[in-house]
Backbone as CSV, one residue per row, in Angstrom:
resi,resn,N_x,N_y,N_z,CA_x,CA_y,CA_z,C_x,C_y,C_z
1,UNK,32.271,-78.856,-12.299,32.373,-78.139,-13.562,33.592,-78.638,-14.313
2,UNK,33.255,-79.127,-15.592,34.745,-79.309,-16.294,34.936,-79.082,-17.541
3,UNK,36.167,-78.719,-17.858,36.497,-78.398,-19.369,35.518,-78.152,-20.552
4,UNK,35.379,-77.507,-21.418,34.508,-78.647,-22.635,35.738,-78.546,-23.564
5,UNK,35.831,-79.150,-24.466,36.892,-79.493,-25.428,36.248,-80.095,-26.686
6,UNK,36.589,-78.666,-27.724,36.108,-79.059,-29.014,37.306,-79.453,-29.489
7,UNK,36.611,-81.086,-30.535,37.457,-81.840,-31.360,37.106,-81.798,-32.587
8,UNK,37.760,-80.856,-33.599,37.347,-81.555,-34.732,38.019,-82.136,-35.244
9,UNK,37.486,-83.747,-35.704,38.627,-85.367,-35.974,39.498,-85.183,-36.808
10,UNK,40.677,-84.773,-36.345,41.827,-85.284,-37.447,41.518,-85.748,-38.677
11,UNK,41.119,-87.255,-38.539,41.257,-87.923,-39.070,39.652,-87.407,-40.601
12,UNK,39.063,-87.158,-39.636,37.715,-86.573,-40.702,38.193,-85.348,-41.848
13,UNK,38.996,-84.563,-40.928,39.558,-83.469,-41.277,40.516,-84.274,-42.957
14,UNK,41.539,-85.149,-42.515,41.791,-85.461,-43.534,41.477,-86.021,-44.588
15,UNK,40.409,-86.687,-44.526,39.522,-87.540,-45.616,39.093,-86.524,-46.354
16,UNK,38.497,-85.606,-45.305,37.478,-84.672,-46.189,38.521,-83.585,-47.357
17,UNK,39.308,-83.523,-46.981,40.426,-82.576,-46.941,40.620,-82.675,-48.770
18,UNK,40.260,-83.963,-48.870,40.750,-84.124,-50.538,39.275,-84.350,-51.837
19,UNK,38.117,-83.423,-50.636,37.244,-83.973,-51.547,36.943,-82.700,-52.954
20,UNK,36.521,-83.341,-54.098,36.505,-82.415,-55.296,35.582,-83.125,-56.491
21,UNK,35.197,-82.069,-57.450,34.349,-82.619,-58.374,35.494,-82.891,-59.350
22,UNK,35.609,-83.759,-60.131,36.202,-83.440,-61.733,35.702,-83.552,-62.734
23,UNK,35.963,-82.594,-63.125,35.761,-82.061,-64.381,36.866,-82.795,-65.553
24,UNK,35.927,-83.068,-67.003,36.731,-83.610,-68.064,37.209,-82.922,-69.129
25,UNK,36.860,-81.401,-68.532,37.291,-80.451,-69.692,38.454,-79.909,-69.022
26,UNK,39.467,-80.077,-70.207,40.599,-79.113,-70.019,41.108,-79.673,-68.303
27,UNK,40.720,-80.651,-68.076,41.165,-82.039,-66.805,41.333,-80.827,-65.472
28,UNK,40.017,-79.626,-65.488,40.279,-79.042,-63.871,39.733,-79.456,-63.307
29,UNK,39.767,-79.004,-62.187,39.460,-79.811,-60.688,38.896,-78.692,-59.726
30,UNK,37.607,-78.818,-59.512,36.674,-77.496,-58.870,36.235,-78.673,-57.509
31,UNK,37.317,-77.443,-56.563,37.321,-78.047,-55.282,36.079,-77.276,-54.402
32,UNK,35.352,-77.923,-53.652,34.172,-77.908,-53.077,34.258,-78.045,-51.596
33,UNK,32.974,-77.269,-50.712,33.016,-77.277,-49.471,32.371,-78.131,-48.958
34,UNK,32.623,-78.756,-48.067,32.105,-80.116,-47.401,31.412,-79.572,-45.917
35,UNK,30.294,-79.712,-45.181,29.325,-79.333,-44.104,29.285,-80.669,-43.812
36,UNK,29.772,-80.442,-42.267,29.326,-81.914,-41.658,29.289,-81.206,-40.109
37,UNK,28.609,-82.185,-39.629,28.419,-81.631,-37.805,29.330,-82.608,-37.059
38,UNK,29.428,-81.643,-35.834,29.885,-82.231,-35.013,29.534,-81.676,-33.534
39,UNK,29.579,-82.948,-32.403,28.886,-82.978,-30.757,29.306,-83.012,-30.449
40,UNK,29.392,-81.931,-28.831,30.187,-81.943,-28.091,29.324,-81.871,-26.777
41,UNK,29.867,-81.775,-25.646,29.296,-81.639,-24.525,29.864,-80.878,-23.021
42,UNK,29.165,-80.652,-22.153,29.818,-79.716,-21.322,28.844,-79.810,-19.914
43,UNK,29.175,-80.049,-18.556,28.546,-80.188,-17.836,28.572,-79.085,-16.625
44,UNK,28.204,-78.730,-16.629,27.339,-77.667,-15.949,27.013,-77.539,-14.262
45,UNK,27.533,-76.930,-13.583,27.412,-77.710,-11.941,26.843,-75.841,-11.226
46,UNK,25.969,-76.302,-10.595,25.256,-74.873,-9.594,25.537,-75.671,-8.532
47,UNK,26.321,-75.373,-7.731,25.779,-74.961,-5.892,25.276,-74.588,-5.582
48,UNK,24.641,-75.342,-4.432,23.551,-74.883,-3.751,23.726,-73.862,-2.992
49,UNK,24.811,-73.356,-2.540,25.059,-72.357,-1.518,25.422,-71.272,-2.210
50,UNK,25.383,-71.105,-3.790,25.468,-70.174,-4.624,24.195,-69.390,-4.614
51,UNK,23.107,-70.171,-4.391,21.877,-69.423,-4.471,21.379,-68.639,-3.097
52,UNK,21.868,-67.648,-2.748,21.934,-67.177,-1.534,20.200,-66.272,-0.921
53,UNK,19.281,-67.195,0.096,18.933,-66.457,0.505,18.290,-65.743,1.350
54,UNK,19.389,-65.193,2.192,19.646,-64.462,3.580,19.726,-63.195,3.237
55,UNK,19.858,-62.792,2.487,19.578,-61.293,1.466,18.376,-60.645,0.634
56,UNK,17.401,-61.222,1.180,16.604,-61.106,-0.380,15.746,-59.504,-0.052
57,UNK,15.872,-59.125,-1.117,15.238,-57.678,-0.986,13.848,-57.654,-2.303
58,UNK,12.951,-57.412,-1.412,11.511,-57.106,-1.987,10.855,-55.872,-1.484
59,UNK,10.620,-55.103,-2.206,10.032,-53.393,-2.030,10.943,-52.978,-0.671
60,UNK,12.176,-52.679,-1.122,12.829,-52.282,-0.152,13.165,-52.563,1.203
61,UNK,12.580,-54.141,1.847,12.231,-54.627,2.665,13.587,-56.065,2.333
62,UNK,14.999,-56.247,3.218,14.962,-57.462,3.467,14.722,-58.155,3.830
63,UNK,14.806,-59.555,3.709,14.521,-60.554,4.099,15.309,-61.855,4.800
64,UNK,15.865,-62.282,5.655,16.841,-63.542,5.770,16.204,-64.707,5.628
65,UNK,15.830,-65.407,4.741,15.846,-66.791,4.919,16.287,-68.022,4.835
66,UNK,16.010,-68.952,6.114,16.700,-70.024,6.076,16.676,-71.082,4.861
67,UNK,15.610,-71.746,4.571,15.551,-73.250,3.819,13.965,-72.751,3.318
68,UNK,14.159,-73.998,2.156,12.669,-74.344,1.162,12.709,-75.608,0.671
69,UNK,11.700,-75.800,0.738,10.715,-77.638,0.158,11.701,-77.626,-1.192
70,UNK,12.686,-78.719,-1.668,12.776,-79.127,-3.069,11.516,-78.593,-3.955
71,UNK,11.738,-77.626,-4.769,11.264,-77.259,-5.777,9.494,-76.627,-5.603
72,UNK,10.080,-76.160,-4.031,9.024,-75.171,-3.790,9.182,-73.823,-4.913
73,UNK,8.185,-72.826,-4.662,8.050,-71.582,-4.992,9.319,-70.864,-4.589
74,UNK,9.775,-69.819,-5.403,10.611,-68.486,-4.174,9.946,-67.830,-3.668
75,UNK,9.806,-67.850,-2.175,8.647,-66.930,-2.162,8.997,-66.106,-0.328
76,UNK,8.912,-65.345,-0.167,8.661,-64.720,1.293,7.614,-65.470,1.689
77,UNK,7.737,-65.931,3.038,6.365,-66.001,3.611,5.049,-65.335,4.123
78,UNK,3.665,-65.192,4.201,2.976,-64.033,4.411,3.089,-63.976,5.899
79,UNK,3.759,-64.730,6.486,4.075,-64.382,8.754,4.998,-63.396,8.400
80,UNK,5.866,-63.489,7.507,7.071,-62.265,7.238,6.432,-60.846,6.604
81,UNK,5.624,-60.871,6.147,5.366,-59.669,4.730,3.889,-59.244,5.759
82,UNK,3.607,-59.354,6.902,2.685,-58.701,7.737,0.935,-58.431,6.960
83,UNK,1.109,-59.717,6.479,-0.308,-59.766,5.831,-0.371,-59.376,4.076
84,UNK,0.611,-59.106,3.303,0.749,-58.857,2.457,0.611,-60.129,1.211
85,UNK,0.908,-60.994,2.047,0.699,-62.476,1.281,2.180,-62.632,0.867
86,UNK,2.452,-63.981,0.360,4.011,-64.251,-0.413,4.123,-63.538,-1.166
87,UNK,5.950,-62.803,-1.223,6.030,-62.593,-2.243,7.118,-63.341,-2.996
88,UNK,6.551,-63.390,-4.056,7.563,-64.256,-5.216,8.705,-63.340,-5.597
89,UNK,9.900,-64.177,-5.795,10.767,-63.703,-5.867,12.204,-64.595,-6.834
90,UNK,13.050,-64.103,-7.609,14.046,-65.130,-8.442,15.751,-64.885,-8.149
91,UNK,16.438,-66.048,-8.189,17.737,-65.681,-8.140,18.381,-65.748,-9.122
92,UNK,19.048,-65.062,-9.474,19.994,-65.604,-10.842,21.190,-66.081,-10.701
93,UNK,21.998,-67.061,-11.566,23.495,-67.316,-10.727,24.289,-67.788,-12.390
94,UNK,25.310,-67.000,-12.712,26.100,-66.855,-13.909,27.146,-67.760,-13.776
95,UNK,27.937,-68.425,-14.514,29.343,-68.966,-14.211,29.976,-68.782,-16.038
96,UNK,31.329,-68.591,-16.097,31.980,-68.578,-16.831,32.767,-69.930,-17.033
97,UNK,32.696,-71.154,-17.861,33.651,-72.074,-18.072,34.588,-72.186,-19.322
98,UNK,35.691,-72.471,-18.501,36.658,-72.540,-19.492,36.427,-73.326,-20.408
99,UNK,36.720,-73.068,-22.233,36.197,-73.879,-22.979,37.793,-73.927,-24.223
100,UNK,37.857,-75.270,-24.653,39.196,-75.180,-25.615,38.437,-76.120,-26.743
101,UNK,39.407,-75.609,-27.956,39.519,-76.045,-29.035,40.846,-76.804,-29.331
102,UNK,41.423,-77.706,-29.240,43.154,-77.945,-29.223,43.558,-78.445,-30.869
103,UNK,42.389,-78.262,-31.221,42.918,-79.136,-32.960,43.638,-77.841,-33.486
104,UNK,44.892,-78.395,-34.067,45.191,-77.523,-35.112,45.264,-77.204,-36.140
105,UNK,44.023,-77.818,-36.711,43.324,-77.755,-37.912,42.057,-77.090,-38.106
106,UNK,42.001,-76.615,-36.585,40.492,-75.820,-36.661,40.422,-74.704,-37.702
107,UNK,41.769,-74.075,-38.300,41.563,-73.289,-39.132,41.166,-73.861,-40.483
108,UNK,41.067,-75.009,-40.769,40.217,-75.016,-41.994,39.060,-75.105,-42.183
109,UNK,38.212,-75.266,-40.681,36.899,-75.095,-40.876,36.316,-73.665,-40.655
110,UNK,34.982,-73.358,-41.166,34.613,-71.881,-41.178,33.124,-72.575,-41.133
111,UNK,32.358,-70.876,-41.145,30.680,-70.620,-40.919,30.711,-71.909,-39.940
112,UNK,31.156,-71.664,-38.705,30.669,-72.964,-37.680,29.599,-72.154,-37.088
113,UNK,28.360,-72.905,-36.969,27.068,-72.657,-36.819,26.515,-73.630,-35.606
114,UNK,25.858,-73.411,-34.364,25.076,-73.892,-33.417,24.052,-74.548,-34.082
115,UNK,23.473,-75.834,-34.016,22.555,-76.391,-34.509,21.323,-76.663,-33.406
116,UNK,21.977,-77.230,-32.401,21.018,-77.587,-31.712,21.824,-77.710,-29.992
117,UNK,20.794,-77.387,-29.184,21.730,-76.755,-27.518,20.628,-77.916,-26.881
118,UNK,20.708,-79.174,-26.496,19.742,-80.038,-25.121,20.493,-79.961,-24.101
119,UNK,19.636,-79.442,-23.121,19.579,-79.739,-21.709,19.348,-80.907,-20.658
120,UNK,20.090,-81.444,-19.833,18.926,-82.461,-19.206,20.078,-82.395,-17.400
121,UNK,18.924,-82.369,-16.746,19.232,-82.254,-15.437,19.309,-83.689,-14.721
122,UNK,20.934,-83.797,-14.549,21.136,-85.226,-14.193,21.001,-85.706,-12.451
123,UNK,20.913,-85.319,-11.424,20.486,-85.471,-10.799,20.131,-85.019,-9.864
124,UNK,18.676,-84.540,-10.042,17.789,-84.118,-8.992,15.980,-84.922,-9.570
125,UNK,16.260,-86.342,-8.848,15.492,-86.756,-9.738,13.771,-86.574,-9.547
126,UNK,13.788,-85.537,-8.582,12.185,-85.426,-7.417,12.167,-83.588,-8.512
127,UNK,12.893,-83.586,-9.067,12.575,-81.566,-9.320,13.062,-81.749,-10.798
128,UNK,12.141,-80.835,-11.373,12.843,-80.833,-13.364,13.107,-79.551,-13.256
129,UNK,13.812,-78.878,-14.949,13.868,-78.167,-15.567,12.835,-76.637,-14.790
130,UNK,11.852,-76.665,-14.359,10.590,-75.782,-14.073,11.544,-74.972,-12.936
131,UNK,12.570,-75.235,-12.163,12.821,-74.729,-11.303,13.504,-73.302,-11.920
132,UNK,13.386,-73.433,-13.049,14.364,-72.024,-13.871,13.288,-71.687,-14.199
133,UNK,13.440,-70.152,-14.346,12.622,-69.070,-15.463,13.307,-68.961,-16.825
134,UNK,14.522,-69.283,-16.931,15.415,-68.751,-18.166,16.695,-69.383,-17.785
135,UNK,16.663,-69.541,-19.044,18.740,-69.809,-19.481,19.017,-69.442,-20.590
136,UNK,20.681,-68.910,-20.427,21.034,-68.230,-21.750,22.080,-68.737,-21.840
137,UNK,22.819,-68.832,-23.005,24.320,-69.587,-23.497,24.887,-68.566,-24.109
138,UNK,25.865,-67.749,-24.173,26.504,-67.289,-24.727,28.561,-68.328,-24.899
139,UNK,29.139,-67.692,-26.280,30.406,-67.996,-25.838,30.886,-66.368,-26.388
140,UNK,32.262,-66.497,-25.181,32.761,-65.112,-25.204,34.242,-65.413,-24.936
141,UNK,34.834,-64.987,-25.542,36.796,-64.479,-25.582,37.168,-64.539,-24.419
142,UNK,38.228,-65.136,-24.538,39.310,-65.140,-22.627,39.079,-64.255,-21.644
143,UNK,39.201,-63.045,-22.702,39.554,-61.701,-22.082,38.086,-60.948,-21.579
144,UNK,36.957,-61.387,-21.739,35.714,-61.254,-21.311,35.652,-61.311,-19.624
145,UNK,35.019,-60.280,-18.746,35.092,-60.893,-17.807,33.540,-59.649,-17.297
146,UNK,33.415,-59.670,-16.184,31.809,-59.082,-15.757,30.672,-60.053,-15.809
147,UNK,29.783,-59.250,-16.922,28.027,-59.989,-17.452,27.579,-59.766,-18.650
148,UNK,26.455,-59.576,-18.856,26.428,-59.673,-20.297,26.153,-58.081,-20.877
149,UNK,25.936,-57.010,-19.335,26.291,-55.796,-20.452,27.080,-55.421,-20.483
150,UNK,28.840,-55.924,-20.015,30.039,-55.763,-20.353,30.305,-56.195,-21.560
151,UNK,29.851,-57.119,-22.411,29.760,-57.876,-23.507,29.370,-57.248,-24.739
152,UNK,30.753,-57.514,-25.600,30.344,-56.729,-27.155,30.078,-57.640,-28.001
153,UNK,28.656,-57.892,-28.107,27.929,-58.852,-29.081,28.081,-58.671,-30.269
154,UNK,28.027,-59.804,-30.959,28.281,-60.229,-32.308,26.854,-59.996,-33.201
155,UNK,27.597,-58.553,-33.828,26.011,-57.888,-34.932,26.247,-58.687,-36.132
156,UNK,25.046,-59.618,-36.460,25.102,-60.708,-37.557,25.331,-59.716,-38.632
157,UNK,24.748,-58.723,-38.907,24.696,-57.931,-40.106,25.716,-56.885,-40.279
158,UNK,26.880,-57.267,-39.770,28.072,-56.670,-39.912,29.004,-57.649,-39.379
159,UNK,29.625,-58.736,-39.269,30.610,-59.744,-39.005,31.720,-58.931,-38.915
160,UNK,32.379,-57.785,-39.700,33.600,-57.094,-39.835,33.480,-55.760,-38.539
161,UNK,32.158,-55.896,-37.921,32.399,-55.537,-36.800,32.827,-55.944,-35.440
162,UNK,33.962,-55.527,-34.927,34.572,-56.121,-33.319,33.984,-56.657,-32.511
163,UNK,33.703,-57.768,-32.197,32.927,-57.889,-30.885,33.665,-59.097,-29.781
164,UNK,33.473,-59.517,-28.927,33.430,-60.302,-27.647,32.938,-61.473,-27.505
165,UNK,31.701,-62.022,-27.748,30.855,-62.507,-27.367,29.469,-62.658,-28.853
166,UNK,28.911,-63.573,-28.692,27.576,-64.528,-29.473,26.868,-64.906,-28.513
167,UNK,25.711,-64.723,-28.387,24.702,-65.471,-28.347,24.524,-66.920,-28.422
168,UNK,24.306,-68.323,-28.101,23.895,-68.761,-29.254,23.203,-69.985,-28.502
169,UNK,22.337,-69.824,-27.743,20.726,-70.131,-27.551,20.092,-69.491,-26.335
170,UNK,18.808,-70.082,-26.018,18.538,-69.582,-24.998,16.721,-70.326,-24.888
171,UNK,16.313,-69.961,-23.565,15.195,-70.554,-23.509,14.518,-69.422,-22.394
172,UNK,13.182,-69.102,-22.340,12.938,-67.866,-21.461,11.240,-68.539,-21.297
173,UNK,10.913,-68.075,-20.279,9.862,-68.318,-19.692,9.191,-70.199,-19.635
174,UNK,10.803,-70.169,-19.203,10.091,-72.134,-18.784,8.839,-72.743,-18.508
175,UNK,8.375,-73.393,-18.926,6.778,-73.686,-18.795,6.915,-74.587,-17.053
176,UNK,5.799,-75.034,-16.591,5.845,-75.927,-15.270,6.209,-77.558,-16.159
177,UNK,6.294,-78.391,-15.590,6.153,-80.355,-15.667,6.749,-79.725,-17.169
178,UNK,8.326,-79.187,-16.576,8.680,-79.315,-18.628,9.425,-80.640,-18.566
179,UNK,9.280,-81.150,-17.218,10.672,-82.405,-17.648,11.935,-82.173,-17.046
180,UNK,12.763,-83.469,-17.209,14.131,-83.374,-16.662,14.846,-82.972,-18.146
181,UNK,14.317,-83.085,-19.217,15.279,-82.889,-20.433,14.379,-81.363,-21.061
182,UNK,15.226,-80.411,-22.001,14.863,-79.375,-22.557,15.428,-79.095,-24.016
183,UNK,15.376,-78.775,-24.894,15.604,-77.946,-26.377,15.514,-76.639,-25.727
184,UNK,17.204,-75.760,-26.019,17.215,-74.487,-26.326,16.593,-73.724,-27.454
185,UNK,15.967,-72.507,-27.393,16.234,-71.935,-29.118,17.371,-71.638,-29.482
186,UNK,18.276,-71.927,-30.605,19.508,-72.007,-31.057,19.405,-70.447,-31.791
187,UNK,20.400,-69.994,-31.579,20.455,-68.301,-32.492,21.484,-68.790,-33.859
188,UNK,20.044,-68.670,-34.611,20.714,-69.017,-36.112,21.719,-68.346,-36.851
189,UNK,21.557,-67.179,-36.553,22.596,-66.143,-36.795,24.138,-66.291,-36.101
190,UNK,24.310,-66.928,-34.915,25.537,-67.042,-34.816,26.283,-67.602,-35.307
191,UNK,28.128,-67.246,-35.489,29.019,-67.872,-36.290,30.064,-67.797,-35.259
192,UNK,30.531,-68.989,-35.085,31.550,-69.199,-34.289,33.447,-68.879,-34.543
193,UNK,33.103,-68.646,-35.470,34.605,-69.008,-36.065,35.679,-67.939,-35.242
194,UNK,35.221,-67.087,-34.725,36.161,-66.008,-34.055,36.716,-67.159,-32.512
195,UNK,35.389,-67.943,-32.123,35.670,-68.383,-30.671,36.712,-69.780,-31.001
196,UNK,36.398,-70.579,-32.016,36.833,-71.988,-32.330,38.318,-71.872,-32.389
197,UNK,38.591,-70.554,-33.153,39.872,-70.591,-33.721,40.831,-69.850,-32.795
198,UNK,40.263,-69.313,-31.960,41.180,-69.298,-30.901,41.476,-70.321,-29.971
199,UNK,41.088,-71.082,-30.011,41.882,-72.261,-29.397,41.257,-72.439,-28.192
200,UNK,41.427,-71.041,-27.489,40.638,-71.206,-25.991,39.614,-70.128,-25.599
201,UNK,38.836,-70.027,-24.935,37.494,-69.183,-24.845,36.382,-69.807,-23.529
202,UNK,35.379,-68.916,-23.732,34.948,-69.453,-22.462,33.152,-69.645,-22.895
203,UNK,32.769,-70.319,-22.237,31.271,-70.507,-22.557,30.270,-70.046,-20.992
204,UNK,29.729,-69.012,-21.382,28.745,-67.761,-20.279,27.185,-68.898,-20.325
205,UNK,27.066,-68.744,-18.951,25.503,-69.458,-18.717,24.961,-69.025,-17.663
206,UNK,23.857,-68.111,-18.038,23.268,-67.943,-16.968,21.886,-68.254,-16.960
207,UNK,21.552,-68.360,-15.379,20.300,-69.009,-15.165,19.856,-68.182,-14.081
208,UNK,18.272,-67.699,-14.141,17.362,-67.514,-13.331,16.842,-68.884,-12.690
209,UNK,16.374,-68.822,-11.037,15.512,-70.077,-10.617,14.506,-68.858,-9.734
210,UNK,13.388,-69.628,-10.301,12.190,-69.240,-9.471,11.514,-70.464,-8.633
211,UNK,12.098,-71.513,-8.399,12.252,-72.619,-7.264,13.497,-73.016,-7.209
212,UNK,13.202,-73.479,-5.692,14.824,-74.123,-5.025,14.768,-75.732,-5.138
213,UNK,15.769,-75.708,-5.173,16.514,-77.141,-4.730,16.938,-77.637,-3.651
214,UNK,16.811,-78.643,-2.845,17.356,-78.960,-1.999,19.476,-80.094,-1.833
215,UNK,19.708,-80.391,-3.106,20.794,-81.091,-3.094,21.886,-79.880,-3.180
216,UNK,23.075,-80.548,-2.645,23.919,-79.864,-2.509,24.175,-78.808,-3.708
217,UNK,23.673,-79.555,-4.658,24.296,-79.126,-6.346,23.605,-79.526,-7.679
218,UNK,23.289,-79.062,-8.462,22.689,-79.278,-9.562,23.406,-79.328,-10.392
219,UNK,23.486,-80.242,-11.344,24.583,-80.871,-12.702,23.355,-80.924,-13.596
220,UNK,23.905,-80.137,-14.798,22.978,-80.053,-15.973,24.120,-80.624,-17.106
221,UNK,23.962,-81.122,-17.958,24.777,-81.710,-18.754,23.932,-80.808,-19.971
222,UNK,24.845,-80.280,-20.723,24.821,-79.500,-22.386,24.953,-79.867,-23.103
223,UNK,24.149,-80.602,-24.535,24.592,-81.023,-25.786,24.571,-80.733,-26.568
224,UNK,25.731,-79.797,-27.299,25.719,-79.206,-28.200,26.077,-79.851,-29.932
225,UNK,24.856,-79.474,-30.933,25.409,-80.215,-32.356,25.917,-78.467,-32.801
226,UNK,27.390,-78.583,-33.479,27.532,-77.756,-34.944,28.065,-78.206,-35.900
227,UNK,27.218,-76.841,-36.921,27.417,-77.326,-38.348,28.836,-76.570,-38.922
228,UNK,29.357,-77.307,-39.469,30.913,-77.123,-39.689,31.268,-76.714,-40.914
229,UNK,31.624,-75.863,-41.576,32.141,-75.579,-43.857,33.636,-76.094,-43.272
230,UNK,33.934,-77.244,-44.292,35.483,-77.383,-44.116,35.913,-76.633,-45.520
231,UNK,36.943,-75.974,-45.489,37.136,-75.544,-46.760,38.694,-76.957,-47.283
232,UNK,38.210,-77.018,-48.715,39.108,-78.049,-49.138,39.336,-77.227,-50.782
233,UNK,40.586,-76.695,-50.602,41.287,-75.829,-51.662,42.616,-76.942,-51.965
234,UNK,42.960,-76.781,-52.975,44.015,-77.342,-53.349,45.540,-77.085,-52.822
């Protein structure tokens, strides 16, 4: 798991910094907002020994089990469940990563907007994407800590209300043979500017699997595009 670190370029920052229409009347100068994107990325690591299951509880009944086929089913076996047949079953496993902004110019950009969230699972090259039921992305404040109903979400239709935490994609009911690569749905409504401009923050991901893996660890790599308002005032 490591860092992610938003950059927005200096150097872009300053070009853009001086852009304006002019006007020949009365020689003013009507300074204008400039939208440009920018990619970042963030890689993503599950252990395998995170997905625990020697615990599993189905109709009140545990279960211990040892091991499963790469990108078998979750499932009880029917020698265990006394004729009941498999039962299917999902784990979920959350991680919080530390996420920074270090420019100190991030305050001149605003309405930073999620454009687009790809997925792609770098190596497990026998199992895709199908092994999840769901993933969700949220980013949430330092001071965030629990799940997501500890979390005071960001009501688009009130911004001047307090919150914690955005949304800002997600994907739910994974299809089978989706592939090693995926498109999130991006939550259009989110605005970043509370998380960017603090400098440091954390990015929430959680994932359901309704099949296992057999490698030690699963590395998903995140590519995130946003859309950026630089404001350029005189």
């Amino acid at each position: 798991m490591k860092h992610l670190h938003f950059f927005i370029p200096l150097l872009l920052l300053l070009s853009l910094g001086c852009t304006k229409i002019e006007k020949l009347e009365a020689n003013n100068q009507e300074f204008v907002e400039t939208i440009f994107h920018i990619s970042e990325s963030i890689t993503y690591t599950i252990p395998n020994s995170a997905l625990d299951f020697t615990n599993v509880t189905l109709g009140g009944t545990t279960y211990n089990l040892t091991s499963f086929a790469n990108c078998a089913d979750l499932a009880v076996p029917a020698i265990l469940t006394l004729g009941l047949g498999e039962l299917a079953f999902t784990l979920d496993y959350d991680d919080f990563i530390p996420t920074e902004n270090p420019n100190p110019l991030a305050d001149l950009a605003h309405h930073i907007r999620p454009r687009s969230l790809n997925l792609e699972l770098i190596n497990i090259t026998d199992c895709d994407f199908s092994m999840l039921e769901r993933v969700t992305l949220y980013f949430v404040m330092d001071s965030v800590s629990g799940s997501v109903s500890d979390f005071t979400l960001q009501n688009p239709a009130n911004l001047d209300t307090p919150f914690d935490a955005v949304k800002i994609g997600e994907y739910d009911n994974i299809p089978e043979n989706i592939g090693s690569t995926m498109a999130l749905t991006v939550n259009e409504d989110a605005i970043l500017d509370q998380f960017i401009h603090a400098g440091t923050f954390q990015t929430y991901i959680t994932t359901t699997f309704d099949k296992a893996f057999t490698a030690p660890e699963a590395i998903i790599s995140v590519d995130m595009e946003l859309e950026v308002t630089l404001n350029n005032e005189p």
